[in-house]
DSSP file (Angstrom, degrees, kcal/mol; ACC not computed):
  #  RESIDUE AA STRUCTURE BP1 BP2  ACC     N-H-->O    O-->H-N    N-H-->O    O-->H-N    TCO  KAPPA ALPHA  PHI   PSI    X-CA   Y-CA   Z-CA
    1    1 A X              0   0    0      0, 0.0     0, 0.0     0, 0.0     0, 0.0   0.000 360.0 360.0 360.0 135.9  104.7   91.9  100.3
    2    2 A X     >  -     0   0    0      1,-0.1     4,-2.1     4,-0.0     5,-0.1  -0.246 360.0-129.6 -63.9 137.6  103.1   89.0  103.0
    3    3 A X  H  > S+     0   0    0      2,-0.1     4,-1.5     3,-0.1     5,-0.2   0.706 120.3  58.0 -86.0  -5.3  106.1   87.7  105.0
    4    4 A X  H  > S+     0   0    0      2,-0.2     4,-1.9     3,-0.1     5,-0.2   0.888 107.5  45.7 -61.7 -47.6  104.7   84.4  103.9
    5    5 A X  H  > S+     0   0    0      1,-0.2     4,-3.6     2,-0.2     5,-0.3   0.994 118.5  48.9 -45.4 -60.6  105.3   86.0   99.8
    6    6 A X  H  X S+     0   0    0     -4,-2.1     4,-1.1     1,-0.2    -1,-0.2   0.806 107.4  47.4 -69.1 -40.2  108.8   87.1  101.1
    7    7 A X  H  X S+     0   0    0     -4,-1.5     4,-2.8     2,-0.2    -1,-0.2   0.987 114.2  51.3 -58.3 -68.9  109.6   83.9  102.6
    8    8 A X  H >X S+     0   0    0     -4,-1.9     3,-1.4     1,-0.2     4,-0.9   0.923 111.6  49.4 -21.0 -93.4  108.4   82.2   99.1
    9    9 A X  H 3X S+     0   0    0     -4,-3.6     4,-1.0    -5,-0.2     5,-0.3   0.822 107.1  47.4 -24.4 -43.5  110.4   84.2   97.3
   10   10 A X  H 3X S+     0   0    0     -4,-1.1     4,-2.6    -5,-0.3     3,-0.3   0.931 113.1  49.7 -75.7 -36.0  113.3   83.9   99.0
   11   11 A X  H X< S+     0   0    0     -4,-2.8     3,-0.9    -3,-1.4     4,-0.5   0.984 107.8  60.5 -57.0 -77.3  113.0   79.9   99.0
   12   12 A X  H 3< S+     0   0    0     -4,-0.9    -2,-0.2     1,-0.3    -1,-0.2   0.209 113.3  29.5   5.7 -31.0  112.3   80.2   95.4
   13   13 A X  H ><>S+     0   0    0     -4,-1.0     3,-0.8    -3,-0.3     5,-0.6   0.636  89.8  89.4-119.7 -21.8  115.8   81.9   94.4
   14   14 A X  T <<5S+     0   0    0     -4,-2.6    -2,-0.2    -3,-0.9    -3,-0.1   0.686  82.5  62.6 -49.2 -20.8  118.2   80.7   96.8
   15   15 A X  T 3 5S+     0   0    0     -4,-0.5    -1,-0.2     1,-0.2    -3,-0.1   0.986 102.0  48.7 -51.2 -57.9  119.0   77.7   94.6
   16   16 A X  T < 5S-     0   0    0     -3,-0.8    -1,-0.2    -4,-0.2    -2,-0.2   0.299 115.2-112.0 -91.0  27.3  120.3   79.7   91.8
   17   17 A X  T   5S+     0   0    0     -4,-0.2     2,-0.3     1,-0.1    -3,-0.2   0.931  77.8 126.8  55.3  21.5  122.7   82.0   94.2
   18   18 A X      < -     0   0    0     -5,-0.6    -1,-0.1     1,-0.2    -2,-0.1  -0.856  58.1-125.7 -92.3 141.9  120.2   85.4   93.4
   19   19 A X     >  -     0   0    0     -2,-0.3     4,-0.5     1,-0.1    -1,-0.2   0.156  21.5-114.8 -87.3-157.1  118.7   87.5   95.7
   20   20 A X  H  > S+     0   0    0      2,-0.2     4,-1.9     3,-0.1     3,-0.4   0.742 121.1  50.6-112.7 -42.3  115.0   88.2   95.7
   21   21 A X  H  > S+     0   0    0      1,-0.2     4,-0.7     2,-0.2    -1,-0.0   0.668 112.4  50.9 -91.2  -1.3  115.3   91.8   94.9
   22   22 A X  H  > S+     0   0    0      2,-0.2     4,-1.8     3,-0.1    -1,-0.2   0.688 114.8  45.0 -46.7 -40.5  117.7   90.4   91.9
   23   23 A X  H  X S+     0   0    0     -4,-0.5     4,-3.1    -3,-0.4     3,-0.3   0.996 113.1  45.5 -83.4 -60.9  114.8   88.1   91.1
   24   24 A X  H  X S+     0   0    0     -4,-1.9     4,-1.6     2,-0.2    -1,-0.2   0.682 113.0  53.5 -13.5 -51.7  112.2   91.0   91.4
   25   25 A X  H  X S+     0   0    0     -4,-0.7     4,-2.7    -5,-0.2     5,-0.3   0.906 112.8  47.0 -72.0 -44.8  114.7   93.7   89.0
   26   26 A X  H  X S+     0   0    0     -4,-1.8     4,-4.4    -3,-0.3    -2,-0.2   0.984 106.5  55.5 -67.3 -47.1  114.7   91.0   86.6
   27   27 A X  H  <>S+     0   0    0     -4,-3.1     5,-2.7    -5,-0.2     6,-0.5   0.898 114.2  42.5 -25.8 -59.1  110.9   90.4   86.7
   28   28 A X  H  <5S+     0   0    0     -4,-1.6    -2,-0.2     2,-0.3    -1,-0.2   0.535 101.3  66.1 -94.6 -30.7  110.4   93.8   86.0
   29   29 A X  H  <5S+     0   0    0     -4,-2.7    -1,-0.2     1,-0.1    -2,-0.2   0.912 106.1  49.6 -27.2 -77.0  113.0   94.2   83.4
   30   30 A X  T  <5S-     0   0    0     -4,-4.4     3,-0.3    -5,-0.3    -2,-0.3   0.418 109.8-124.3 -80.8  14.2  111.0   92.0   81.6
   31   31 A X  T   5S-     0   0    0      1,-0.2    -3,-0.2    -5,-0.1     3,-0.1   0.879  71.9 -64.4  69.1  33.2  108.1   93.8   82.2
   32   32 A X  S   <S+     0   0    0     -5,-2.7     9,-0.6    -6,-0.2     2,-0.3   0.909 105.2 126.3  25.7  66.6  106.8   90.1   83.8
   33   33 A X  B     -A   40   0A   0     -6,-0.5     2,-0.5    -3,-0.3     7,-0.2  -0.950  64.9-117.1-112.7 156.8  107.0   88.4   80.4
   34   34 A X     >  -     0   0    0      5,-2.5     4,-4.6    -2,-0.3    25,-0.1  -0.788  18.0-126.4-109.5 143.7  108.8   85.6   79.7
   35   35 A X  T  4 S+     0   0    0     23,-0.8    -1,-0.1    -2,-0.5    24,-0.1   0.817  99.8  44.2 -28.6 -66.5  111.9   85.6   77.2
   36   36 A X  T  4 S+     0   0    0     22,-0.2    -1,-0.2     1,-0.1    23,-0.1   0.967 128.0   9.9 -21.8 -97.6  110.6   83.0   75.2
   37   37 A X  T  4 S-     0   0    0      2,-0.1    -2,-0.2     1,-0.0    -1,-0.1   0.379  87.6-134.0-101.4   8.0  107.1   83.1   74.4
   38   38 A X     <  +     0   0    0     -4,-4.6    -3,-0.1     1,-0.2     2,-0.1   0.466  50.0 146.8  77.6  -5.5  106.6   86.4   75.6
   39   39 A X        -     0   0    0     -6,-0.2    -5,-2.5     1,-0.1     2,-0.2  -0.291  53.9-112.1 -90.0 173.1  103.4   85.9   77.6
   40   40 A X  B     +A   33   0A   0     -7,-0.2     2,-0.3    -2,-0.1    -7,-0.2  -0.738  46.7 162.4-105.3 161.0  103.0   88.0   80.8
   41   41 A X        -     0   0    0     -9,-0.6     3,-0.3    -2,-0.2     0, 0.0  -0.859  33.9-154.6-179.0 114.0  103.2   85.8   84.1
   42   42 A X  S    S+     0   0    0     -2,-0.3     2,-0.5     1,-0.2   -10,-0.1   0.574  91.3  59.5 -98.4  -4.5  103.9   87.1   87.5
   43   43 A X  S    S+     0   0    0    -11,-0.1    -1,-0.2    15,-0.0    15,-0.0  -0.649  73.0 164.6-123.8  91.3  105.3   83.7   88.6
   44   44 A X        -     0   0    0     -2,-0.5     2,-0.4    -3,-0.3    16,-0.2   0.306  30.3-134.5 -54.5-162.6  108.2   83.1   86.2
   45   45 A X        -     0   0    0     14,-0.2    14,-0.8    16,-0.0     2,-0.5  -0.904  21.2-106.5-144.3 175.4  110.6   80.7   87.1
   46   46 A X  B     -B   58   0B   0     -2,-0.4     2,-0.3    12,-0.2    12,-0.2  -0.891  31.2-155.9-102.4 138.4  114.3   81.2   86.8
   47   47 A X        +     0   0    0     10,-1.6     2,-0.3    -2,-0.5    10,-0.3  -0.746  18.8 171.0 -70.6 143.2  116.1   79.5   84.0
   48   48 A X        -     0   0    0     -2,-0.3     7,-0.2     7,-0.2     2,-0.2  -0.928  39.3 -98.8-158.8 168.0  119.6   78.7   84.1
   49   49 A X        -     0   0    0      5,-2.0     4,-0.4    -2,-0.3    23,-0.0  -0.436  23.8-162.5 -54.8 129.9  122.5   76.9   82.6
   50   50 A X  S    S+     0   0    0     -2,-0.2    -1,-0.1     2,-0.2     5,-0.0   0.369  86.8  59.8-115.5  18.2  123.0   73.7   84.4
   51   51 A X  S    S+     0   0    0      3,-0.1     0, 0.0     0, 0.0     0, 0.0   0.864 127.8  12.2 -33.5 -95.5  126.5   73.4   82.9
   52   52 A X  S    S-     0   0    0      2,-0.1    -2,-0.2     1,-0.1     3,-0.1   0.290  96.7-122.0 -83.9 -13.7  127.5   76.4   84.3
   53   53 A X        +     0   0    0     -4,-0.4     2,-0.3     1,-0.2    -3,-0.1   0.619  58.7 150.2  60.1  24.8  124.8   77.5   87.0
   54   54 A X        -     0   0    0      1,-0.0    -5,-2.0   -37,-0.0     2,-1.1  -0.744  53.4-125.9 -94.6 120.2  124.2   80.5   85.4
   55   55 A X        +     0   0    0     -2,-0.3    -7,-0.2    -7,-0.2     3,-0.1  -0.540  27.4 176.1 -90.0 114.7  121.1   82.3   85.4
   56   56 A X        -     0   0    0     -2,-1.1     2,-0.2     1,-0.1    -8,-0.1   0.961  57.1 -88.8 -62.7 -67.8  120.0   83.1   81.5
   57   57 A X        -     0   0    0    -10,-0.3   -10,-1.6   -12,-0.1     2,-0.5  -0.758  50.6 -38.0 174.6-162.4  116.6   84.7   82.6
   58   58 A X  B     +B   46   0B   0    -12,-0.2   -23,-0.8    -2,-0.2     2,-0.4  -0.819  56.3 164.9 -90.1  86.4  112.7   84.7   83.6
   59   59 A X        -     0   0    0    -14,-0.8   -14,-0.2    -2,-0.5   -25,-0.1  -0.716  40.9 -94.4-110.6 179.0  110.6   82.3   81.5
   60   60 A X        -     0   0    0     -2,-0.4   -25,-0.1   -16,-0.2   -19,-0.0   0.612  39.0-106.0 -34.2-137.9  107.4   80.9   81.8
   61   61 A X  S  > S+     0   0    0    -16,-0.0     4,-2.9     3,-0.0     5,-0.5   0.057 118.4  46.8-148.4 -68.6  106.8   77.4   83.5
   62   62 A X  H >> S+     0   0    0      1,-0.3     4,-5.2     2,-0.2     3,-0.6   0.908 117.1  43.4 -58.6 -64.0  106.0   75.4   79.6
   63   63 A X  H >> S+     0   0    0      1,-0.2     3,-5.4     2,-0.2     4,-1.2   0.763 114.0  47.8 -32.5 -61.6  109.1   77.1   77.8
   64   64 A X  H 3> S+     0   0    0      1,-0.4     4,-4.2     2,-0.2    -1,-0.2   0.753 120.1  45.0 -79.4 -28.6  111.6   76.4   81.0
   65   65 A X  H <X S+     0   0    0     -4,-2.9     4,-1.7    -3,-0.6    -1,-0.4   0.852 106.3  54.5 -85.8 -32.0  110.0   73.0   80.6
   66   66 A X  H <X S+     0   0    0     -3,-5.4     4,-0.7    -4,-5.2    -2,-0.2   0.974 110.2  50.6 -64.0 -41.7  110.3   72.8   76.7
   67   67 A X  H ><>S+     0   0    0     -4,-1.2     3,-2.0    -5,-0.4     5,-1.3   0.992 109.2  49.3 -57.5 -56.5  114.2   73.5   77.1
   68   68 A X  H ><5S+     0   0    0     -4,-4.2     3,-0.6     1,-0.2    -1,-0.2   0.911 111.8  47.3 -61.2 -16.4  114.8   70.6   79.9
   69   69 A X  H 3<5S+     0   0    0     -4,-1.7    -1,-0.2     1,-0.2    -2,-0.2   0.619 117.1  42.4 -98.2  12.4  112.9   68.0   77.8
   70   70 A X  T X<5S-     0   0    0     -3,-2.0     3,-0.9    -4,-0.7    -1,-0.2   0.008 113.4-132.3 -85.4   1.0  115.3   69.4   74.5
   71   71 A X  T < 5 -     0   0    0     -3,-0.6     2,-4.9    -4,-0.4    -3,-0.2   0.956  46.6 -80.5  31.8  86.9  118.0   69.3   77.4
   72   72 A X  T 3 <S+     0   0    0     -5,-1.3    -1,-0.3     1,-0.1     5,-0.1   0.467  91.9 142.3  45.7 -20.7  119.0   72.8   76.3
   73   73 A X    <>  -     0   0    0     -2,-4.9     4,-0.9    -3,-0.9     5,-0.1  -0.378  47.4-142.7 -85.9 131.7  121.1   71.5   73.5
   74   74 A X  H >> S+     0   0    0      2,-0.2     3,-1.7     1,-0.2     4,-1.7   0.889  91.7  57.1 -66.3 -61.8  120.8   73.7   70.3
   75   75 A X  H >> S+     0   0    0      1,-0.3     4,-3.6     2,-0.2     3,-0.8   0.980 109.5  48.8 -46.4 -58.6  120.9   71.1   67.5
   76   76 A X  H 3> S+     0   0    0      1,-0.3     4,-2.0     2,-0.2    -1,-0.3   0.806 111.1  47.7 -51.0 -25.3  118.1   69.7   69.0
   77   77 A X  H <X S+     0   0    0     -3,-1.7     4,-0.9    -4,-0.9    -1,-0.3   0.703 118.4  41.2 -85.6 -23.8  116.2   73.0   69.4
   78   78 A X  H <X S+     0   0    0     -4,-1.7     4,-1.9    -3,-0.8     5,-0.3   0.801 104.5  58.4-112.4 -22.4  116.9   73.9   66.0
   79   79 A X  H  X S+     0   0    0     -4,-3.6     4,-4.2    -5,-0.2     3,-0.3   0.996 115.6  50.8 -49.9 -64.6  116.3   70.1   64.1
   80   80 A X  H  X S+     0   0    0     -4,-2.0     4,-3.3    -5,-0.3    -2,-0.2   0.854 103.3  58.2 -19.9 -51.9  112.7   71.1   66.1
   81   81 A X  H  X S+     0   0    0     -4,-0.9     4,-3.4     1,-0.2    -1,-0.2   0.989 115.8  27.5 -38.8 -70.9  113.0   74.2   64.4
   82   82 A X  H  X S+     0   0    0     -4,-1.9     4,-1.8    -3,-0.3     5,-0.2   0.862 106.7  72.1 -65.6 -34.9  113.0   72.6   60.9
   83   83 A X  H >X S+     0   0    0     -4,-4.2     4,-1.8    -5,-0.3     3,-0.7   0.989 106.7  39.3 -39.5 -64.4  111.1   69.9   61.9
   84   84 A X  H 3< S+     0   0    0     -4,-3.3     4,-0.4     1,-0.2    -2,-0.2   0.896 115.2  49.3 -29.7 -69.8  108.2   72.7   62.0
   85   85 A X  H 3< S+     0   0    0     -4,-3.4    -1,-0.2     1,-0.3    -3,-0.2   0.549 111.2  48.7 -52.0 -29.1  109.0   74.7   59.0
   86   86 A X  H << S+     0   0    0     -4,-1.8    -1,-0.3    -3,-0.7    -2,-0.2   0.788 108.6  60.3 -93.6 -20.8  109.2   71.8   56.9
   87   87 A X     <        0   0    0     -4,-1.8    -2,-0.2    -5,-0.2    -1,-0.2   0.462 360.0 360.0 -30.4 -43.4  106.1   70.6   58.3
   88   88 A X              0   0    0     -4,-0.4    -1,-0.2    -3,-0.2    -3,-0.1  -0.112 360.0 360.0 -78.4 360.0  103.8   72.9   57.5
């Protein structure tokens, strides 16, 4: 790793209170995929709770982004759900 990478990295998790070789075990956990949609990605982003500031996982950049514009919230994700299904 570049100490410019390492530097990156380290910028790059300090928000969510995780360390880089936390961020890195998780990476690799998931086999660089993201939780979601499953596609492989070697720059994940962190997800977290912003209740609670609690880091859920690795996703992709478009999930992490489909969840803030559902603001997280479940009903919404799942009327979406149905929305689809009935859609179809």
């Amino acid at each position: 790793m570049t100490p410019g990478h390492a530097e990156y990295l380290r910028n790059k998790v300090r928000p969510y209170g995780i360390t880089v070789f936390e961020y890195l075990f998780m990476r690799e956990n998931q086999q660089s995929a993201c939780l979601i949609c499953g596609i492989h990605d070697t720059n994940l982003v962190i997800d977290h709770c912003h209740s609670t500031g609690k880091v859920r996982g690795l996703l992709c950049g478009r999930c992490n982004k489909g969840l803030g514009w559902m603001n997280d919230d479940v009903r919404i994700l799942s009327a979406a759900i149905d929305y689809l299904n009935e859609a179809r």
